[in-house]
C-alpha positions as CSV (number, residue, x, y, z in Angstrom):
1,X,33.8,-56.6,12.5
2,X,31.4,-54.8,14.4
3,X,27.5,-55.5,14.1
4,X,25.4,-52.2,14.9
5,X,25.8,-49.0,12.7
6,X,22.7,-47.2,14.1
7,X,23.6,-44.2,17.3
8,X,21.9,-45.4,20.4
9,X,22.6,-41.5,21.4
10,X,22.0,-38.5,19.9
11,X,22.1,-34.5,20.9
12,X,20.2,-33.5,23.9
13,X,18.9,-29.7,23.9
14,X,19.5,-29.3,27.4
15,X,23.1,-29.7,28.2
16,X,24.2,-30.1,24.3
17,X,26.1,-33.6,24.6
18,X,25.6,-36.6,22.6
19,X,23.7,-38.4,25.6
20,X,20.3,-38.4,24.5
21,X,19.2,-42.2,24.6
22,X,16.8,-42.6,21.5
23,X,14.8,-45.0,22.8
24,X,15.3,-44.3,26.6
25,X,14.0,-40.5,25.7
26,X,16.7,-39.4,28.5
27,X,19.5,-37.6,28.7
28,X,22.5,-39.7,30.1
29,X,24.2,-36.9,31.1
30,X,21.7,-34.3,32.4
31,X,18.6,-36.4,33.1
32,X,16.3,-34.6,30.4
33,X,13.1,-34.4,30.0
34,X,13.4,-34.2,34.3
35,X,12.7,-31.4,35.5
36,X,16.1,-31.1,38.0
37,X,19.6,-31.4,36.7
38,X,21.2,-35.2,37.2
39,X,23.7,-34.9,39.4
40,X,24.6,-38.0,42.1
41,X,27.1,-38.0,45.1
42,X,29.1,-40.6,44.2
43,X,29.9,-38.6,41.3
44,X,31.9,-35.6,42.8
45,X,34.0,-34.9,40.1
46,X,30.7,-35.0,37.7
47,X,29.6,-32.4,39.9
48,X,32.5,-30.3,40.1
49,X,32.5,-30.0,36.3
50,X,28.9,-29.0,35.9
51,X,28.6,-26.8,38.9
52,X,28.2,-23.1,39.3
53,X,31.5,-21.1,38.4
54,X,32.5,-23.2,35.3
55,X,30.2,-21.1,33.1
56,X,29.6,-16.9,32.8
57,X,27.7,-16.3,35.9
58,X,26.4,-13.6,33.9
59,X,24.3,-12.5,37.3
60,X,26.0,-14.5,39.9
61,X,29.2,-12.1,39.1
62,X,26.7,-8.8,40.2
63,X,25.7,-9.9,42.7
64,X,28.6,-10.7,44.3
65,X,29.6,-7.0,44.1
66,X,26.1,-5.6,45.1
67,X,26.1,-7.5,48.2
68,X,29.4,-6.0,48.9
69,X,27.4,-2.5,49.1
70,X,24.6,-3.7,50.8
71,X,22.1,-4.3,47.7
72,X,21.3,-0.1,47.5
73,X,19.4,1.1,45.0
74,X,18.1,4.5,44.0
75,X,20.7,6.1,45.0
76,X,23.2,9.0,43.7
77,X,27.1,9.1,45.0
78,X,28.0,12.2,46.4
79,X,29.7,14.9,44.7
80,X,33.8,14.9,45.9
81,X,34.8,18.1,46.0
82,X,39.0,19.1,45.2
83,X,40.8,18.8,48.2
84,X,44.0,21.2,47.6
85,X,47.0,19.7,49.9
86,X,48.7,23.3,51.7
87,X,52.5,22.9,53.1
């Protein structure tokens, strides 16, 4: 039935999908060998899948929590001494 047995696409080793035009030499879905990440607007739910969240955030994740303290550094907590409750 059907004519072509050759892949038009093959692995991209950016993003990892199967988007890699051959011939093209461009990733289809992340716009490799560009230097920014493809991403369009009228594409929002493209974007919502690829944007930041829906991986680790290995250091988004800290920093979140060291803005909460005000980005200190250096520094020692105090000690907290026993406080004994007298009725």
């Amino acid at each position: 039935y059907s004519k072509r047995h050759t892949k038009s696409h093959t692995l991209c080793r950016r993003c990892g999908n199967r988007a890699f035009h051959r011939q093209h030499k461009t990733c289809a879905q992340c716009g490799y060998p560009s230097a920014k990440l493809r991403s369009y607007e009228w594409g929002q739910k493209a974007k919502r899948r690829k944007t930041t969240g829906t991986g680790r955030m290995r250091h988004l994740k800290d920093v979140s929590r060291r803005f909460k303290n005000g980005f200190r550094e250096n520094t020692v907590a105090r000690k907290r001494t026993k406080t004994t409750t007298e009725a």
